[in-house]
C-alpha positions as CSV (number, residue, x, y, z in Angstrom):
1,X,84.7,113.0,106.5
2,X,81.6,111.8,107.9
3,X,78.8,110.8,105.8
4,X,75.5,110.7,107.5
5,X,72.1,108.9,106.7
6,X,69.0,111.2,106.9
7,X,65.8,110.6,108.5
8,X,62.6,111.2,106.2
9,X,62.5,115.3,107.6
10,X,66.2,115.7,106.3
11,X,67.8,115.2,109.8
12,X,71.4,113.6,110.1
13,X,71.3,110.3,111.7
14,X,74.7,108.7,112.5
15,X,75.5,105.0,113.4
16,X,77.0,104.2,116.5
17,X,80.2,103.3,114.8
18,X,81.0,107.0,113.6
19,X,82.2,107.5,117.3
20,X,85.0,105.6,117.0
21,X,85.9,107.5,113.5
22,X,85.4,111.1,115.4
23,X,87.5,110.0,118.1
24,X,90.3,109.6,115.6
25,X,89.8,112.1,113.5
26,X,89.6,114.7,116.9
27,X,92.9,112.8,117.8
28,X,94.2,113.9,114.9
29,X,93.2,117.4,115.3
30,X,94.8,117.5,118.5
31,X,97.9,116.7,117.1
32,X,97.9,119.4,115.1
33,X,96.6,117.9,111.7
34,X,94.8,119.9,109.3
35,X,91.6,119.0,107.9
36,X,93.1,118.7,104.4
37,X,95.7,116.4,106.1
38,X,92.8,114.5,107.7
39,X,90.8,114.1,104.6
40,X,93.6,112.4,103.0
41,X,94.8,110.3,105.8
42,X,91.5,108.9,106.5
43,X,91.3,106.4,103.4
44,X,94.4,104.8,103.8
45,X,93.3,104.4,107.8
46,X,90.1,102.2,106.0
47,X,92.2,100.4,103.8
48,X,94.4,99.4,106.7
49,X,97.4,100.8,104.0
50,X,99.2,103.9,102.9
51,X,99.0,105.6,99.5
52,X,102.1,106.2,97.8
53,X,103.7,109.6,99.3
54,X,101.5,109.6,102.5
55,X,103.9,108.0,104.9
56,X,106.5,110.2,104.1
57,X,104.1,112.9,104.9
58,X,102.9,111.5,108.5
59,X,107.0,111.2,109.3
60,X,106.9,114.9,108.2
61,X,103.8,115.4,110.7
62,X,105.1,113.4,113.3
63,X,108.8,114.7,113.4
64,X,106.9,118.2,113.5
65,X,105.0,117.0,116.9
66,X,108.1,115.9,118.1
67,X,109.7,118.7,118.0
68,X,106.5,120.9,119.6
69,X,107.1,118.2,122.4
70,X,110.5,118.3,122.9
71,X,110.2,122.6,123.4
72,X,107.4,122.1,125.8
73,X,109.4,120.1,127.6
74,X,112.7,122.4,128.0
75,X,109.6,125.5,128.7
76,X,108.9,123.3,131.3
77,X,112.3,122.9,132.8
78,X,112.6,127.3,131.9
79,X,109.6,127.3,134.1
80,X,110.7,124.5,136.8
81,X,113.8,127.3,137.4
82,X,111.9,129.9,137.9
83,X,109.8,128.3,140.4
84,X,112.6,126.6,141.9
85,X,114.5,130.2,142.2
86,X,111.2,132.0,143.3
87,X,110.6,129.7,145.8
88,X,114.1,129.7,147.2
89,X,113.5,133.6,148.3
């Protein structure tokens, strides 16, 4: 996903503007995203366009992180009860 330049010992150099590119692409680890998933999304991201089938895929991805959210939010009501309840005593 990254493609380095190498120094004349064979050491990895990376420009300063692959930060911004791992910053997404740990963004999009953190929302769950596979590497595979990545891979793929990445290209359209430089093109500034979607290939045909991927944004039916990201809805897929992103109806999948809503729904992770929406049961960590009720686990954190569940939990709000208990403490509410435990507190109470």
């Amino acid at each position: 996903m990254l493609t380095p330049e190498h120094t004349p010992s064979g050491q990895r150099v990376y420009p300063e503007s692959t930060v911004g590119r791992v910053r997404l692409i740990r963004q999009l680890y953190a929302a769950g995203l596979n590497s595979r998933t990545v891979a793929v999304i990445l290209p359209s991201v430089d093109a500034g366009r979607a290939v045909p089938g991927l944004l039916a895929r990201l809805r897929t991805e992103r109806a999948r992180i809503s729904a992770g959210i929406a049961d960590l939010q009720e686990a954190g009501r569940l939990l709000d009860q208990v403490i509410d309840t435990s507190s109470c005593r």
